[in-house]
N, C-alpha and C positions, 0 to 999 in steps of 0.2 A: 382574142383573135379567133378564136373558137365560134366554127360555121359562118363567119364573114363572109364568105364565096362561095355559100352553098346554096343560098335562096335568092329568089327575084325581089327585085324592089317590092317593097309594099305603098299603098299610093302616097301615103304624106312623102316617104323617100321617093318618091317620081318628079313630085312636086317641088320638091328644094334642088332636085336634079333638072330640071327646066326653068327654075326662076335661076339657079346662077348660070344657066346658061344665056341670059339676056346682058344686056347693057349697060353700065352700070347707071347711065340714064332714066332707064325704064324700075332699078332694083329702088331708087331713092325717090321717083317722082310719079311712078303710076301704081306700082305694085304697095303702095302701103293707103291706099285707098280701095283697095278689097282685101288688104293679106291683114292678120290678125297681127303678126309679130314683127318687129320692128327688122330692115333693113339691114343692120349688120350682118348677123351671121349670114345671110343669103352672099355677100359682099365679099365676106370671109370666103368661103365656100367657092366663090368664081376665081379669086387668086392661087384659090388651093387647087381648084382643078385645072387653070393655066398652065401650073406648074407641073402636078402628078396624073392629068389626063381626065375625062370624065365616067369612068369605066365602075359600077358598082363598087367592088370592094375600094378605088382612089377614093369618092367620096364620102365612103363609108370611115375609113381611115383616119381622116382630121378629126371625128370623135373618139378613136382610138386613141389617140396624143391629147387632147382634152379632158379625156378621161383617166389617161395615166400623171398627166399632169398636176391632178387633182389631188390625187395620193402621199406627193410627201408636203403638201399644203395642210392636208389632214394633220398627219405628223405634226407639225409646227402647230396647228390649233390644239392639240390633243396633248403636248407639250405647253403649252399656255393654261389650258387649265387645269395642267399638274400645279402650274405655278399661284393661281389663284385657289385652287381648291386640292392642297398636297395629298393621294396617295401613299405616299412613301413608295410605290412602285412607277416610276417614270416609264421606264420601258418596255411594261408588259401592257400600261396605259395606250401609248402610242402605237405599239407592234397590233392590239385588238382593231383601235380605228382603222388602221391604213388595211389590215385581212377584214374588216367586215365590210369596209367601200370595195376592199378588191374582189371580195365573193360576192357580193352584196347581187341576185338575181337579177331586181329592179333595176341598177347599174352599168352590169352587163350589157342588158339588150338595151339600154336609151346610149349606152359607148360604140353601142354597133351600127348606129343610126344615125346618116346626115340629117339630123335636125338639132336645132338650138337646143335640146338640153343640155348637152354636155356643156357649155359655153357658158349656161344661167350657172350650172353645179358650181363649177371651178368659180366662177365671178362669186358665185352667193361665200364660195367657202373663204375668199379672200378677206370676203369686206367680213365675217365673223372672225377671221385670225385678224384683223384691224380693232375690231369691237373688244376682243379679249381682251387684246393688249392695252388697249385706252382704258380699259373698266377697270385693268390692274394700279395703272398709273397712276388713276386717277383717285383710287384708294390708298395711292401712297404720297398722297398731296401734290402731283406733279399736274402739268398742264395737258399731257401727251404731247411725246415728241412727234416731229411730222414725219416722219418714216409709217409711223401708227394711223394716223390723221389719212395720210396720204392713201395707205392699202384698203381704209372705211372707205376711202372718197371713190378710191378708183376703180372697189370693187362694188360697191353699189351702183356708180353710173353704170360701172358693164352689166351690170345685172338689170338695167333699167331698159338698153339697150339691147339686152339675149334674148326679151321674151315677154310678150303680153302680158306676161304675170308678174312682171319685175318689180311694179307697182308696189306689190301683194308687200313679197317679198321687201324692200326699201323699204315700207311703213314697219313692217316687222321690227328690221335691224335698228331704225331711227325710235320705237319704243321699248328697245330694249335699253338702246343707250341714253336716254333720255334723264331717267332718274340720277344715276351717277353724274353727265353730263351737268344738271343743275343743281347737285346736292351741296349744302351748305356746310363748311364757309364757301360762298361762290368764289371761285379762282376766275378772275376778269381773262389770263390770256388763254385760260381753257373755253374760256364762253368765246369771245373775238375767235381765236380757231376754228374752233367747233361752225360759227356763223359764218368765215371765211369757206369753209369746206362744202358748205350748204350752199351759199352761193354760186362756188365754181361747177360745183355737179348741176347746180338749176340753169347753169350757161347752158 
C-alpha cells in the first residue's frame, strides 16, 4: 500500500482506466482489434470499479488483492516442492517464498498498478502449484487426481486469458509437464485426463 495515493496515473494506468470505463460491448468486440492483451482483465476492472468507484487508488487496488492473493498460493507451491524435493526445513522454505514475493520490488509496483499483471502472476502461480502436484503424483504411479488436473487447467487458461504473453507462459507449463505426463509405463487415465484438460481450456 505504500505510496498508492501519491502519484498520478501513468499512461498504461490512464489507459485500463478508460477501457473499463466503456461497455462491455466495445471491452469484447472492438477493443481487442487494436489492444494487445486480452479482454478479461479490462472486464474485471469495470465490475471492480462499478463497485469501488473509478478514482485512482479504487483501481489501483484490485492489484492490491491480486497481489496479496498470490502470496499464500506461493506458500502452497513452496510447500509442494518441499514435498517433491525434501529440505528438511519446510517452514523456513515457505516463510522465504511468500517475504521474497512480498518484498519482491518488481512485485510491488506491477501490485500497484491497474494492469493485468498481477492477474497473469496469481493465474501463472496457480497453474505451477497444479504442475507440482501432477509431477509428484505422477512420480508415485497415480493418474492425478482432478483437483490437480483442474488448478493446471484453470490456471493456465486464466493465464491465457491475463495477457498477451500467456501464450509464452502456457507453452512453458505444458513443456515442463510433458515429459512426466508421457513417461513410461504410460498410465492410459493420466493420458485421457491430461487430453481431456487440453481440450476443455482449447474450448
Amino acid at each position: 500500500l505504500t505510496g498508492l495515493s501519491s502519484r498520478p496515473m501513468w499512461l498504461d494506468e490512464a489507459f485500463s482506466a478508460w477501457f473499463s470505463a466503456q461497455s462491455f460491448h466495445y471491452l469484447w468486440h472492438i477493443l481487442p482489434t487494436y489492444e494487445a492483451h486480452p479482454p478479461l482483465y479490462y472486464s474485471l476492472l469495470k465490475c471492480w470499479r462499478f463497485l469501488f468507484g473509478g478514482d485512482a487508488v479504487a483501481l489501483r487496488f484490485i492489484s492490491v488483492v491480486l497481489g496479496v492473493a498470490t502470496i499464500p498460493v506461493l506458500i502452497a507451491v513452496a510447500n509442494e516442492h518441499e514435498r517433491l524435493c525434501p529440505s528438511g526445513r519446510p517452514l523456513l522454505r515457505a516463510g522465504l517464498a511468500a517475504f521474497l514475493a512480498a518484498c519482491s520490488p518488481m512485485l510491488v509496483i506491477l501490485d500497484q498498478e491497474p494492469r493485468p499483471y498481477p492477474l497473469l502472476i496469481l493465474a501463472y502461480t496457480i497453474a505451477i502449484l497444479g504442475l507440482l502436484r501432477l509431477i509428484r503424483q505422477f512420480g508415485e504411479g497415480a493418474a492425478g487426481d482432478w483437483p490437480s488436473w483442474a488448478m493446471l487447467g484453470a490456471g493456465t487458461e486464466l493465464t491465457l486469458w491475463s495477457h498477451s504473453l500467456g501464450v509464452l507462459y502456457a507453452a512453458c507449463i505444458a513443456l515442463a509437464l510433458l515429459p512426466t505426463w508421457l513417461k513410461r509405463p504410460t498410465n492410459r487415465t493420466r493420458v485421457v485426463r491430461g487430453i481431456g484438460e487440453i481440450g476443455r481450456a482449447s474450448c
